[in-house]
N, CA, C and O atoms as a GROMACS GRO file, in nm:
protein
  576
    1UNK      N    1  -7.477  -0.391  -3.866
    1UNK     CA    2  -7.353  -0.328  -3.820
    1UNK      C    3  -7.325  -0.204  -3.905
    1UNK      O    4  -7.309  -0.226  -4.025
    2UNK      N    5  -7.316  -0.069  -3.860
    2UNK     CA    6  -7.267   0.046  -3.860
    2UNK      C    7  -7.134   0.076  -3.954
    2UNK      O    8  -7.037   0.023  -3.899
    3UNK      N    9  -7.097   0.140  -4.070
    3UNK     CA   10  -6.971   0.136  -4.104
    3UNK      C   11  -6.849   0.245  -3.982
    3UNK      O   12  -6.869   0.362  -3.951
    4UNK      N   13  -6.776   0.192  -3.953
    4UNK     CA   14  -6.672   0.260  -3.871
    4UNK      C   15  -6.599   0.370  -3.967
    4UNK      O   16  -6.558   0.340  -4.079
    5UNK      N   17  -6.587   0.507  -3.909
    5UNK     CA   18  -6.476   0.578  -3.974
    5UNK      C   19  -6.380   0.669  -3.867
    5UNK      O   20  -6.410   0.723  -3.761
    6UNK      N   21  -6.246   0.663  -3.943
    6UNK     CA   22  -6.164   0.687  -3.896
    6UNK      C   23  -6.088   0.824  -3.958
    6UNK      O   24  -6.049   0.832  -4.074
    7UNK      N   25  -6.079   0.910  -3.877
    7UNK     CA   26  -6.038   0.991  -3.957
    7UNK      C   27  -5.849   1.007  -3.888
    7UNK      O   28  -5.805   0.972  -3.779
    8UNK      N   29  -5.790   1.060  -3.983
    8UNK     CA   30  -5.610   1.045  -3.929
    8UNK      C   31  -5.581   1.232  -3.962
    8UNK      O   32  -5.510   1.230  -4.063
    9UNK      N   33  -5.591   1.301  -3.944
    9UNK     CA   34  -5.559   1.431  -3.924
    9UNK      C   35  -5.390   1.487  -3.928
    9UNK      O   36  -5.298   1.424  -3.876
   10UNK      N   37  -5.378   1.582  -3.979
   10UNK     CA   38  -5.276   1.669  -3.956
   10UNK      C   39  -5.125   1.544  -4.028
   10UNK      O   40  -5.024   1.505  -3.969
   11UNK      N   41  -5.182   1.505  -4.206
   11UNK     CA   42  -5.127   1.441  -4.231
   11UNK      C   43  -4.982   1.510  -4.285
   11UNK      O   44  -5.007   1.631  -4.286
   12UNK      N   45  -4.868   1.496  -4.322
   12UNK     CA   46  -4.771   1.590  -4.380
   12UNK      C   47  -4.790   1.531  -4.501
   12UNK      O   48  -4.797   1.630  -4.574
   13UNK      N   49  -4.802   1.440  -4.570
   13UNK     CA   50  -4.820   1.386  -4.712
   13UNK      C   51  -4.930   1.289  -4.721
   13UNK      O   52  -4.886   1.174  -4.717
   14UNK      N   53  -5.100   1.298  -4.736
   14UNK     CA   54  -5.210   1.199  -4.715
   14UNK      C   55  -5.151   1.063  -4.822
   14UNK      O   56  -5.189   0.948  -4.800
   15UNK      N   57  -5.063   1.094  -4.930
   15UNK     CA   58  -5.064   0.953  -5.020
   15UNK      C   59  -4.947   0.904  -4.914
   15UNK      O   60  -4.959   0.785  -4.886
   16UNK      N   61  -4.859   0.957  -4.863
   16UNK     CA   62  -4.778   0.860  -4.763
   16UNK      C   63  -4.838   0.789  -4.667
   16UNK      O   64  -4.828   0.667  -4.653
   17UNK      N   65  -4.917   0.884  -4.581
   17UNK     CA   66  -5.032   0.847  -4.485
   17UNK      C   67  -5.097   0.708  -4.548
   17UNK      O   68  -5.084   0.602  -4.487
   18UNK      N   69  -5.169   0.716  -4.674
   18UNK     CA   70  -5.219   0.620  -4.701
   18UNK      C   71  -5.180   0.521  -4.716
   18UNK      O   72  -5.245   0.435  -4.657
   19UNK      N   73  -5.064   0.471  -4.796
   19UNK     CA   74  -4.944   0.380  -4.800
   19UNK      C   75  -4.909   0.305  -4.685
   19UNK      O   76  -4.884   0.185  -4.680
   20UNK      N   77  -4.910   0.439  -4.537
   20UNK     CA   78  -4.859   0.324  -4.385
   20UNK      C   79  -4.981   0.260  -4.387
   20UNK      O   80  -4.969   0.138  -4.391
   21UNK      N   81  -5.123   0.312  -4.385
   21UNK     CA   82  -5.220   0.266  -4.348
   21UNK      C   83  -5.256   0.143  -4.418
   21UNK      O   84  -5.271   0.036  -4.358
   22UNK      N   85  -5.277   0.158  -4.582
   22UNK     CA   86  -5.288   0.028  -4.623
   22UNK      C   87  -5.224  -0.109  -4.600
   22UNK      O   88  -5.277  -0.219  -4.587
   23UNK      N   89  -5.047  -0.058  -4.599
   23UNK     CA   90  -4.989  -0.188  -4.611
   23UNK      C   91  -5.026  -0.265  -4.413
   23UNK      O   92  -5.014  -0.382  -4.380
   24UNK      N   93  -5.071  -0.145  -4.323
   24UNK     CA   94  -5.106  -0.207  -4.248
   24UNK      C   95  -5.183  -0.281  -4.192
   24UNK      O   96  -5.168  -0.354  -4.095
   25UNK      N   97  -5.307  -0.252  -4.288
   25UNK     CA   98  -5.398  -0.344  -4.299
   25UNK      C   99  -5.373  -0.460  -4.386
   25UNK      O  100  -5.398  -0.573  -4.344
   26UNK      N  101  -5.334  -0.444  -4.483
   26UNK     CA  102  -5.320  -0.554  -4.601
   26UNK      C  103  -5.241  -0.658  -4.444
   26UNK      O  104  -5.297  -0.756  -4.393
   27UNK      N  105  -5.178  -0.631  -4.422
   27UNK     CA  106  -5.039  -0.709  -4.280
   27UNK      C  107  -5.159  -0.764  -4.168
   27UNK      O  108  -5.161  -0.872  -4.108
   28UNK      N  109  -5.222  -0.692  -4.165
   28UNK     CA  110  -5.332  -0.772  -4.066
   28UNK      C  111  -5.449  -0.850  -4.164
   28UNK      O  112  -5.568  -0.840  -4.137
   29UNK      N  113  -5.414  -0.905  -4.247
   29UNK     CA  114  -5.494  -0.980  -4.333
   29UNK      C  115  -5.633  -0.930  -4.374
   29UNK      O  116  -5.721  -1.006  -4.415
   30UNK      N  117  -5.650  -0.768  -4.356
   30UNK     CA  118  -5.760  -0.724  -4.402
   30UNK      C  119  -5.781  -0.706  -4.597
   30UNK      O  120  -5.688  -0.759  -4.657
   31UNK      N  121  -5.842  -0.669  -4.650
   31UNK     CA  122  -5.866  -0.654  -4.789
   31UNK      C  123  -5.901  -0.502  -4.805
   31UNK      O  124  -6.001  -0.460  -4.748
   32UNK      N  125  -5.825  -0.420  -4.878
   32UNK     CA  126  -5.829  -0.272  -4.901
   32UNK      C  127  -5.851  -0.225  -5.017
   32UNK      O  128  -5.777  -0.254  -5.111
   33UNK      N  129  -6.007  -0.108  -5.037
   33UNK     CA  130  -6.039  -0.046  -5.187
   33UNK      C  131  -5.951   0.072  -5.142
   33UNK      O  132  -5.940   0.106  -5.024
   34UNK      N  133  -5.897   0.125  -5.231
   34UNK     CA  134  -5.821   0.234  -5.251
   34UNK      C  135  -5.931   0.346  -5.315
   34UNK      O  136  -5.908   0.360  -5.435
   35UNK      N  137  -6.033   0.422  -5.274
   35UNK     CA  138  -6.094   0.543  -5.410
   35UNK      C  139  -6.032   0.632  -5.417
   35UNK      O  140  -5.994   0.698  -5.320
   36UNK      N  141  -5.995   0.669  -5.589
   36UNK     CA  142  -5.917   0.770  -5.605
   36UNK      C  143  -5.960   0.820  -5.702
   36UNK      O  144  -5.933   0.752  -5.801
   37UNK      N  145  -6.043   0.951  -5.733
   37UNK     CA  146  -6.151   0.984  -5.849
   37UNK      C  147  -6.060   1.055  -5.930
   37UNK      O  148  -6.096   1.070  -6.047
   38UNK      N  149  -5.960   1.099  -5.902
   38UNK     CA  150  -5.872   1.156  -6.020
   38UNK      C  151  -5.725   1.045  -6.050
   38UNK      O  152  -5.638   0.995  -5.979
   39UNK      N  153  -5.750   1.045  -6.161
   39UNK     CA  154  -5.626   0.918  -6.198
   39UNK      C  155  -5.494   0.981  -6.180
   39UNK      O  156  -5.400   0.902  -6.184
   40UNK      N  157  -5.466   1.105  -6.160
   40UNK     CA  158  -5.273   1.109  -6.140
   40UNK      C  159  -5.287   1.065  -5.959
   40UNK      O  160  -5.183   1.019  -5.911
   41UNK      N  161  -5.390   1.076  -5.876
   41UNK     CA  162  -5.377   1.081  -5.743
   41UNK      C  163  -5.364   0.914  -5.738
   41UNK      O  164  -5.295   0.848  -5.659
   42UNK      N  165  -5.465   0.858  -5.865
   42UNK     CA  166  -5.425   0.692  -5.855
   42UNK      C  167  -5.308   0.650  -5.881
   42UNK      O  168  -5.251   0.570  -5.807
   43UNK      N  169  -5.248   0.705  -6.006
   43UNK     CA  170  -5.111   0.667  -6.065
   43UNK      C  171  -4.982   0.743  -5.958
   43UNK      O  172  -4.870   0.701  -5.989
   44UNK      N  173  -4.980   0.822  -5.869
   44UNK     CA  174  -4.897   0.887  -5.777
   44UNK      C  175  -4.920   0.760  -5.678
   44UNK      O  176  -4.819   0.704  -5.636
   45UNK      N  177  -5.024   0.718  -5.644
   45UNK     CA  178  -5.029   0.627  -5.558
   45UNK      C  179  -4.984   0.476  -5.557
   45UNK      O  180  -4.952   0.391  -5.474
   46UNK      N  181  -4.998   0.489  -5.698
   46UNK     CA  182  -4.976   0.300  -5.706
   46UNK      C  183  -4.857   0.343  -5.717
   46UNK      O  184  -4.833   0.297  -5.605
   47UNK      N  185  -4.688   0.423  -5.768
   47UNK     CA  186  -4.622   0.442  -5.828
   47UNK      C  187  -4.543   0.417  -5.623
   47UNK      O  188  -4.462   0.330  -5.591
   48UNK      N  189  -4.598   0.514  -5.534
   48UNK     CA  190  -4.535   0.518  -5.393
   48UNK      C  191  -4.561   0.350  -5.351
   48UNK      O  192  -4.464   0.278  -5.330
   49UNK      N  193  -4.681   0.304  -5.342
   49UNK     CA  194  -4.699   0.151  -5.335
   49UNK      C  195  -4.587   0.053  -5.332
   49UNK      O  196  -4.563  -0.043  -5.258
   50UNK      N  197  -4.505   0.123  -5.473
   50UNK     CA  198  -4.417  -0.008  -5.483
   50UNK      C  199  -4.290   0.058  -5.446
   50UNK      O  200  -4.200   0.015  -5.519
   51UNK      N  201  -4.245   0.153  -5.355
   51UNK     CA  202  -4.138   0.141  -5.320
   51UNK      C  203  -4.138   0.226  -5.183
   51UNK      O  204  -4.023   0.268  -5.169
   52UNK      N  205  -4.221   0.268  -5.076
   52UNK     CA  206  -4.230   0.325  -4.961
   52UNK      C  207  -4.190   0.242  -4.865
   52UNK      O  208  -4.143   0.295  -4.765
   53UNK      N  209  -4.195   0.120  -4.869
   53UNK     CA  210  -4.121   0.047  -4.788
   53UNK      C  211  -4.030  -0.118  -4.833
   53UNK      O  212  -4.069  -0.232  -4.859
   54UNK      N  213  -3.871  -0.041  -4.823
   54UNK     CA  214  -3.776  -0.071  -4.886
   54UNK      C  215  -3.788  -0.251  -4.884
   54UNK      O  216  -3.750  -0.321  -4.979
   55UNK      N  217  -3.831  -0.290  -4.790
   55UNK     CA  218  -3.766  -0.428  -4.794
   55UNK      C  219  -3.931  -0.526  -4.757
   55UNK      O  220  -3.951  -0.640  -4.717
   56UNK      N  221  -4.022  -0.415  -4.794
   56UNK     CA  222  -4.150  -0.517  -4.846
   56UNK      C  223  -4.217  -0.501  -4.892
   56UNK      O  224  -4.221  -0.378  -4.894
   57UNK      N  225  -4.346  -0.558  -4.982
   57UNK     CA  226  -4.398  -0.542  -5.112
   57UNK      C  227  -4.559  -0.500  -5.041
   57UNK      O  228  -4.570  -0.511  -4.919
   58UNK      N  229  -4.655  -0.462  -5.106
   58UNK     CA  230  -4.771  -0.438  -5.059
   58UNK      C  231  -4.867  -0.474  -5.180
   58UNK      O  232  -4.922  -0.382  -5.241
   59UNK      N  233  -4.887  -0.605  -5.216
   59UNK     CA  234  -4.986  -0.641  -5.301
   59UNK      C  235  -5.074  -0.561  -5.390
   59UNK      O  236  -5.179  -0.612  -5.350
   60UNK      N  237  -5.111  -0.481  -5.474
   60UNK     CA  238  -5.182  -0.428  -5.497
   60UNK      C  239  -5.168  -0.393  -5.696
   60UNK      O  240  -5.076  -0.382  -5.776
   61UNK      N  241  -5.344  -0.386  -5.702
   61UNK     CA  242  -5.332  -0.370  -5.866
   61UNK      C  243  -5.450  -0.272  -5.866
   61UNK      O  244  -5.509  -0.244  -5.761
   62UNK      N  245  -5.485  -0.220  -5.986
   62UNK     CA  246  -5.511  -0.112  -6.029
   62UNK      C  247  -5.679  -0.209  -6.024
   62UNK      O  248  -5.662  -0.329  -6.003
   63UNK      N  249  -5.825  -0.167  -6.041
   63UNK     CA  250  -5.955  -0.193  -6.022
   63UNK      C  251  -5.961  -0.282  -6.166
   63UNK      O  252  -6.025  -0.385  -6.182
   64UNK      N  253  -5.896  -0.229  -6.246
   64UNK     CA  254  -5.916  -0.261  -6.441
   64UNK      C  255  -5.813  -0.394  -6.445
   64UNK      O  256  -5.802  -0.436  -6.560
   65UNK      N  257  -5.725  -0.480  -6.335
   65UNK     CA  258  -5.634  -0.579  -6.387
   65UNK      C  259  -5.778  -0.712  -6.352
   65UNK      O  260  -5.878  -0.718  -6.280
   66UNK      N  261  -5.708  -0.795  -6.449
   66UNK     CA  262  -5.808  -0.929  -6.417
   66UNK      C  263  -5.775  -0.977  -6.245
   66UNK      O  264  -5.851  -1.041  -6.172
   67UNK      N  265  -5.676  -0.937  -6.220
   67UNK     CA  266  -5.649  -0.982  -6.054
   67UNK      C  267  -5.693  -0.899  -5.955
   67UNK      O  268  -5.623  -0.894  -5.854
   68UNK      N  269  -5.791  -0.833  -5.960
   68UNK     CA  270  -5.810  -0.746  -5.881
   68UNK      C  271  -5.851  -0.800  -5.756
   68UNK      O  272  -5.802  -0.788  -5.643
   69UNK      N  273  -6.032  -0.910  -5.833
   69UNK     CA  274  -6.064  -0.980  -5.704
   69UNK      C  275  -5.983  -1.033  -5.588
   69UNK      O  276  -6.002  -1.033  -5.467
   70UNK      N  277  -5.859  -1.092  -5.688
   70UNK     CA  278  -5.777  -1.195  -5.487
   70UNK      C  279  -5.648  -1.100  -5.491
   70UNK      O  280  -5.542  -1.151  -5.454
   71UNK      N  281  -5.647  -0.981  -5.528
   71UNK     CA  282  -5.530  -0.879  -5.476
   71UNK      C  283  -5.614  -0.825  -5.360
   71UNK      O  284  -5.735  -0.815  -5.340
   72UNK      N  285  -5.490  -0.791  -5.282
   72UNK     CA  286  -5.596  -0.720  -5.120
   72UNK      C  287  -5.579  -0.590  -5.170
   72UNK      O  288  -5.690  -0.537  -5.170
   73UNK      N  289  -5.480  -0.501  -5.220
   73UNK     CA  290  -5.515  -0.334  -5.214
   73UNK      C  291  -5.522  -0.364  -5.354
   73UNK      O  292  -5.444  -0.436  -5.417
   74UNK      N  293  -5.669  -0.270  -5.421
   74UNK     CA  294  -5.723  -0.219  -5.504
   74UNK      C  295  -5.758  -0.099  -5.531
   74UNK      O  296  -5.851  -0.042  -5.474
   75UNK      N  297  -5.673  -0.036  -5.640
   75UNK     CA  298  -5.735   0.165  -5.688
   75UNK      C  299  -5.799   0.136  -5.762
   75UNK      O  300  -5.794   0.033  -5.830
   76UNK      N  301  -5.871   0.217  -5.766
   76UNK     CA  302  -6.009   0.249  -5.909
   76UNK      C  303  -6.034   0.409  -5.830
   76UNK      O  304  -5.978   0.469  -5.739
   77UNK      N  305  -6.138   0.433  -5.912
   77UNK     CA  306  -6.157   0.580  -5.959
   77UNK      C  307  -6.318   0.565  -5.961
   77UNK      O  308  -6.374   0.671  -5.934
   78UNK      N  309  -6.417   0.440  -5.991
   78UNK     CA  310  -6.513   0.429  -5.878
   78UNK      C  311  -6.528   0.343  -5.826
   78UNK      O  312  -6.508   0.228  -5.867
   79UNK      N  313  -6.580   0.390  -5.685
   79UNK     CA  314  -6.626   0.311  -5.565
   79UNK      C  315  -6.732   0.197  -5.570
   79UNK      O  316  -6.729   0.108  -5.485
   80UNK      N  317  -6.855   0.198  -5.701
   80UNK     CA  318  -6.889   0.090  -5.730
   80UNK      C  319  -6.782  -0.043  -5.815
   80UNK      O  320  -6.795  -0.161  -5.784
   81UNK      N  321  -6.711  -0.009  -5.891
   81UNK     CA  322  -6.634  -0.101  -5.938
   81UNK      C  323  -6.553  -0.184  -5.822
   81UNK      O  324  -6.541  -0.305  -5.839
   82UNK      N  325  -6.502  -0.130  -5.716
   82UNK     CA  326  -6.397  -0.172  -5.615
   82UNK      C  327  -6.470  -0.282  -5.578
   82UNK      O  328  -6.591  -0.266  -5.557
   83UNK      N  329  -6.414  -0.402  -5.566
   83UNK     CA  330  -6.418  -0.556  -5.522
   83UNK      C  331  -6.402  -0.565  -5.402
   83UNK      O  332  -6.457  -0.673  -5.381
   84UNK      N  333  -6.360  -0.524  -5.292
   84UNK     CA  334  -6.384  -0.548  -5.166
   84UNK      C  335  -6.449  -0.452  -5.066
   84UNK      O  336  -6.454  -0.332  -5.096
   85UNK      N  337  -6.513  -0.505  -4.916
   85UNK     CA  338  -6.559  -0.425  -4.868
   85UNK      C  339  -6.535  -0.437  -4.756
   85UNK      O  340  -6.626  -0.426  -4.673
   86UNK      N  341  -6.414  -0.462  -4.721
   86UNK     CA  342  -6.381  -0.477  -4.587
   86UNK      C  343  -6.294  -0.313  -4.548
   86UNK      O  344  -6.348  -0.253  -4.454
   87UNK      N  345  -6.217  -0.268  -4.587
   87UNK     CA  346  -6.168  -0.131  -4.588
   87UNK      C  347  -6.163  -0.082  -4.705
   87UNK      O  348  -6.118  -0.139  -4.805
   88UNK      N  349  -6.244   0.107  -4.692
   88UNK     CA  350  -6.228   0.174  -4.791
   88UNK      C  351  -6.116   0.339  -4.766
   88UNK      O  352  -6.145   0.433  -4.692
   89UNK      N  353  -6.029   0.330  -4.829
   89UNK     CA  354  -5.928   0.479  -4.802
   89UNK      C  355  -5.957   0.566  -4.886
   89UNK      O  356  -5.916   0.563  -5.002
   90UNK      N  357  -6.037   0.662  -4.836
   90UNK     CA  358  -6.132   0.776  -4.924
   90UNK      C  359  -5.966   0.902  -5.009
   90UNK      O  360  -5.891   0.980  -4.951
   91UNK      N  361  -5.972   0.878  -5.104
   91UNK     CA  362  -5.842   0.992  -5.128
   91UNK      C  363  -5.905   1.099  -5.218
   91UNK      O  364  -5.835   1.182  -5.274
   92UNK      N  365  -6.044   1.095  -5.232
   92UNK     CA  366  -6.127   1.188  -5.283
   92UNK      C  367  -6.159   1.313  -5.204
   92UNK      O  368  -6.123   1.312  -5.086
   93UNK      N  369  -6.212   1.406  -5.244
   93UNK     CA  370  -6.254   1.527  -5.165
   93UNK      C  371  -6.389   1.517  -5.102
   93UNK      O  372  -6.424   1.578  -5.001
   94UNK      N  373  -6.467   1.430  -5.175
   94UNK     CA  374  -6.590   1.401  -5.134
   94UNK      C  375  -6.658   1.305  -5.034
   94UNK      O  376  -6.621   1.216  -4.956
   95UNK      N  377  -6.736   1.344  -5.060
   95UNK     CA  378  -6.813   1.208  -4.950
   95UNK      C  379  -6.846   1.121  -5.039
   95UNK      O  380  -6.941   1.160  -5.106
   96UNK      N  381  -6.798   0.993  -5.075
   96UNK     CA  382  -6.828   0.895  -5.195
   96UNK      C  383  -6.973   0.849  -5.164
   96UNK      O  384  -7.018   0.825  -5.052
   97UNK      N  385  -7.035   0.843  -5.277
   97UNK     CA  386  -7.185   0.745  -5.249
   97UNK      C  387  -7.129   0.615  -5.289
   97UNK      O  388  -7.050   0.580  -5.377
   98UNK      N  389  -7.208   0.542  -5.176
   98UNK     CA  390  -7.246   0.403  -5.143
   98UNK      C  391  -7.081   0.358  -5.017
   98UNK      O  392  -7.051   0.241  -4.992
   99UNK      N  393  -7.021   0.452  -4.973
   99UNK     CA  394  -6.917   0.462  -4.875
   99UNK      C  395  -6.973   0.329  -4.761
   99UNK      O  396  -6.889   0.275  -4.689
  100UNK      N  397  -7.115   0.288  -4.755
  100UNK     CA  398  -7.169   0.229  -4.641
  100UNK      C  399  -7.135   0.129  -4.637
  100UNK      O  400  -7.114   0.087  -4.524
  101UNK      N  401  -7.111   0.033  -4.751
  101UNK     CA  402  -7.136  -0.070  -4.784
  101UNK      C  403  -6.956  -0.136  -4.692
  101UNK      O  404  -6.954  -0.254  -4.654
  102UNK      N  405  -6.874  -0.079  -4.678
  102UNK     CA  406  -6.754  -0.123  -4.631
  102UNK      C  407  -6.761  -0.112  -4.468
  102UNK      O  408  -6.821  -0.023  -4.408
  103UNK      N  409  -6.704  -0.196  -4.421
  103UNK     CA  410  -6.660  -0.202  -4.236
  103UNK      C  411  -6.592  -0.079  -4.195
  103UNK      O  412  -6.654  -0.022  -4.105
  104UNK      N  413  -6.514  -0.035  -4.223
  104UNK     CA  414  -6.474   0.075  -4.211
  104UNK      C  415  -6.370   0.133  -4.341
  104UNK      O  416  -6.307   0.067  -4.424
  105UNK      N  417  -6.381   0.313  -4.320
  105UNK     CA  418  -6.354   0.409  -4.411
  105UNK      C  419  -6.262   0.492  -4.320
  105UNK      O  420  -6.286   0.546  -4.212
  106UNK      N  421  -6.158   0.487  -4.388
  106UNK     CA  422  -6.016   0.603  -4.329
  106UNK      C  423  -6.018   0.705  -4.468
  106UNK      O  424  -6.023   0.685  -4.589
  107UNK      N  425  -6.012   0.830  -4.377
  107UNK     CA  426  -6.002   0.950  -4.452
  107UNK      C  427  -5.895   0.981  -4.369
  107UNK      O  428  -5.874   0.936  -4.256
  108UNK      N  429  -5.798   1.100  -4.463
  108UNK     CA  430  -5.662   1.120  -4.452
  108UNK      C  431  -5.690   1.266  -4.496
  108UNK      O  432  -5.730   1.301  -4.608
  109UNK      N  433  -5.654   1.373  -4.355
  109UNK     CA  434  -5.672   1.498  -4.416
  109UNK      C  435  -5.497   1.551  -4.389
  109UNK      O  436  -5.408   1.532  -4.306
  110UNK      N  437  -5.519   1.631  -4.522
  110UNK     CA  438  -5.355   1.700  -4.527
  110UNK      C  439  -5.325   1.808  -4.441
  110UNK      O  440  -5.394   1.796  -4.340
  111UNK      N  441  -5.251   1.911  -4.435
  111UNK     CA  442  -5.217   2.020  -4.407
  111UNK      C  443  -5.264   2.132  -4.431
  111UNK      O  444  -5.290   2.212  -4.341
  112UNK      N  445  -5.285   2.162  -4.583
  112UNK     CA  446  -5.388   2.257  -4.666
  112UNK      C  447  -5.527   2.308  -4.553
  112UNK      O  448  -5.556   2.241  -4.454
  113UNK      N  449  -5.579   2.402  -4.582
  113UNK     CA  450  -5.689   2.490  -4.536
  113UNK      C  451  -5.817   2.418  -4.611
  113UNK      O  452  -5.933   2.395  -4.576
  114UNK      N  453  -5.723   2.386  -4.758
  114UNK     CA  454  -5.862   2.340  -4.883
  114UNK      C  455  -5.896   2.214  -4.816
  114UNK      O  456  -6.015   2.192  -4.795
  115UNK      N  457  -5.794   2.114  -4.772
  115UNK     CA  458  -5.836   1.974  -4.733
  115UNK      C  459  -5.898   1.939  -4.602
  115UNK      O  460  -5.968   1.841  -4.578
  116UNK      N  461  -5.853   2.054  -4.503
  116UNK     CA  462  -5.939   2.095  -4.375
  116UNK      C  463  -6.041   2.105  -4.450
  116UNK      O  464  -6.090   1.997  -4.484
  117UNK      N  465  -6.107   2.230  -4.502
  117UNK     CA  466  -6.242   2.258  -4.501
  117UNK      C  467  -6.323   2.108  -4.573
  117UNK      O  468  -6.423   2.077  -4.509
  118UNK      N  469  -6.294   2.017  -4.692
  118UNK     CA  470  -6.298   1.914  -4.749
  118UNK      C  471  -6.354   1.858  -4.644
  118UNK      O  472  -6.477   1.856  -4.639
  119UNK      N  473  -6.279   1.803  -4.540
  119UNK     CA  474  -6.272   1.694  -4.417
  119UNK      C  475  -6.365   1.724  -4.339
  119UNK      O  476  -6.450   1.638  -4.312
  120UNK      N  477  -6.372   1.861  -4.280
  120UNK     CA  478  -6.500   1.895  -4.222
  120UNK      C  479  -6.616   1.832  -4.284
  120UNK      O  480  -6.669   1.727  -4.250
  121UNK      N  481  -6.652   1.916  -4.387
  121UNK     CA  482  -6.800   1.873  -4.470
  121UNK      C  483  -6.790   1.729  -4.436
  121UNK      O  484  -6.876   1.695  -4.355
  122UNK      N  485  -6.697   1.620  -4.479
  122UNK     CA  486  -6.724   1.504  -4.514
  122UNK      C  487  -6.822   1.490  -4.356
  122UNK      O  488  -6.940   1.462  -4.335
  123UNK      N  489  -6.684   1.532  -4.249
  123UNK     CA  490  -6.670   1.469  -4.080
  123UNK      C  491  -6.856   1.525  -4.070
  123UNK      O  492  -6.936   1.438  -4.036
  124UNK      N  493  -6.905   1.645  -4.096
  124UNK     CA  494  -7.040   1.678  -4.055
  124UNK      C  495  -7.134   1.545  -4.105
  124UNK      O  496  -7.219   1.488  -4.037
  125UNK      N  497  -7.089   1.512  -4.252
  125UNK     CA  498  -7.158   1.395  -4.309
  125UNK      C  499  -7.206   1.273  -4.234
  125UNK      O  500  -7.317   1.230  -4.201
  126UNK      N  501  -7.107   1.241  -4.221
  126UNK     CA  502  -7.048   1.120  -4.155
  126UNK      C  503  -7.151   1.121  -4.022
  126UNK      O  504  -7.246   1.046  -4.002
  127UNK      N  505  -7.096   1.244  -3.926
  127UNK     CA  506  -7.214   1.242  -3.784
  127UNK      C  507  -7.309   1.250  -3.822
  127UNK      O  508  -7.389   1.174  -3.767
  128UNK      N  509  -7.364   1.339  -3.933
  128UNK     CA  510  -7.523   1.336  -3.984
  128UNK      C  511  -7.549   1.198  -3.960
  128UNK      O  512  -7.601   1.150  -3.859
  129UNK      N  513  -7.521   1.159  -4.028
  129UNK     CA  514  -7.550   0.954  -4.054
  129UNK      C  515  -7.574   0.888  -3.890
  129UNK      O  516  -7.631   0.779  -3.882
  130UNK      N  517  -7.534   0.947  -3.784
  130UNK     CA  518  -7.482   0.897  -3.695
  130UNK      C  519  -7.383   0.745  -3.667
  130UNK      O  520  -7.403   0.658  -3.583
  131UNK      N  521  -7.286   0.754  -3.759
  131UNK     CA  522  -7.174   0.641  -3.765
  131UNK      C  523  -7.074   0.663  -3.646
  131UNK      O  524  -7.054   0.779  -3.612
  132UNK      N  525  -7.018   0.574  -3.589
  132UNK     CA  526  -6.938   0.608  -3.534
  132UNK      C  527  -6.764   0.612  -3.633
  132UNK      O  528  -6.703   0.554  -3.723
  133UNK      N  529  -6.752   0.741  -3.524
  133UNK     CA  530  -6.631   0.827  -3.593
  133UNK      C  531  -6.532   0.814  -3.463
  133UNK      O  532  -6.558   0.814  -3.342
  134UNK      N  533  -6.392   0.803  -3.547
  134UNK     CA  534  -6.312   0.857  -3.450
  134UNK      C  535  -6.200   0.949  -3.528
  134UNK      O  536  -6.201   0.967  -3.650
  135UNK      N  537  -6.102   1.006  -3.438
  135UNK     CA  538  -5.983   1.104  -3.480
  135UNK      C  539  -5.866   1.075  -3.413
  135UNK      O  540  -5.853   1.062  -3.292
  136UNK      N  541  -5.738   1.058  -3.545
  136UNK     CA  542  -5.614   1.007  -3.442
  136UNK      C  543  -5.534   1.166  -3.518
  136UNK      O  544  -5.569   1.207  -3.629
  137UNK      N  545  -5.471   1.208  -3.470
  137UNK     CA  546  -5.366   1.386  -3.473
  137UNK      C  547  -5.235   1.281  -3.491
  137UNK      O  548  -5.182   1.224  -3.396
  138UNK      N  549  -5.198   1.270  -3.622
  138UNK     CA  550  -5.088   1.214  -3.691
  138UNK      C  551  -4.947   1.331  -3.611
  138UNK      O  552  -4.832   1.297  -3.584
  139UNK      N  553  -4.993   1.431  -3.597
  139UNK     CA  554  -4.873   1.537  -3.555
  139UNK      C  555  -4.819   1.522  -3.410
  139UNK      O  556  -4.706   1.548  -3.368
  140UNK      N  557  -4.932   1.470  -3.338
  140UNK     CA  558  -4.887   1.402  -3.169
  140UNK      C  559  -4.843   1.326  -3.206
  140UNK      O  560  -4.730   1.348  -3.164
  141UNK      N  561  -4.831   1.177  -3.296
  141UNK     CA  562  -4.766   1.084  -3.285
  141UNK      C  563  -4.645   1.067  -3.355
  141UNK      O  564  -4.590   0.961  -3.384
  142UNK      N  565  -4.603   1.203  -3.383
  142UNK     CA  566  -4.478   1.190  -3.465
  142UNK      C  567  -4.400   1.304  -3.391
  142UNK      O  568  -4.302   1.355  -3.446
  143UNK      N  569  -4.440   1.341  -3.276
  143UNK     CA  570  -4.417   1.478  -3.175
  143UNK      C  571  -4.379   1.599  -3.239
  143UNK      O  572  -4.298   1.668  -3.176
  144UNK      N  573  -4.416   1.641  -3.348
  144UNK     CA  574  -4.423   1.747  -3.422
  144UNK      C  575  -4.509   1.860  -3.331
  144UNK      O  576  -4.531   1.973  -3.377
   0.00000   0.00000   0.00000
């Protein structure tokens, strides 16, 4: 089986973006690696985690706590350390090596020109591989 990726486009804030997405998976009983290769994008992230949505919690610890294994959302900074492989949320610029190994990979591109061009390269990647890809326009569904 093929890793699935998803790409979510035309985000207004990708760490908010990421936040709906995780806790929505974590809610459908999936298990979520968070990669985040620069640590303020980790520490901005775990910091929104615990309060983006007022009246519920979204499980999650940093790759380095002893609870990482039976927490469902996990950050680290690398993608080999991350303990699960059921969803990976790329918040890197890159195309992570060993990205395969998970069911599916959501990338979250911002607004910026820099994070367009970023997303491209990855999106060419990605079809190189021939994976299947899809694209949801975050800006239609918020009728912006």
């Amino acid at each position: 089986m093929s890793t699935e990726i998803r790409f979510y486009h035309n985000a207004p804030d990708r760490l908010r973006v990421a936040c709906v997405l995780a806790a929505k998976a974590e809610a459908n009983g999936r298990r979520v690696s968070v990669f985040a290769p620069e640590s303020h994008v980790a520490r901005h992230f775990d910091q929104m985690l615990w309060g983006f949505q007022p009246l519920a919690f979204v499980p999650h610890v940093a790759v380095d706590s002893p609870l990482a294994a039976e927490t469902p959302v996990v950050i680290g900074s690398r993608l080999d350390a991350l303990p699960h492989q059921d969803v990976l949320i790329n918040l890197g610029d890159e195309l992570p090596d060993g990205f395969s190994r998970f069911d599916l990979v959501i990338e979250i591109v911002g607004p910026t020109d820099e994070e367009r061009q970023a997303a491209r390269g990855r999106y060419r990647r990605y079809k190189q591989q021939g994976l299947p890809l899809s694209a949801h326009d975050l800006a239609q569904r918020s009728g912006e």
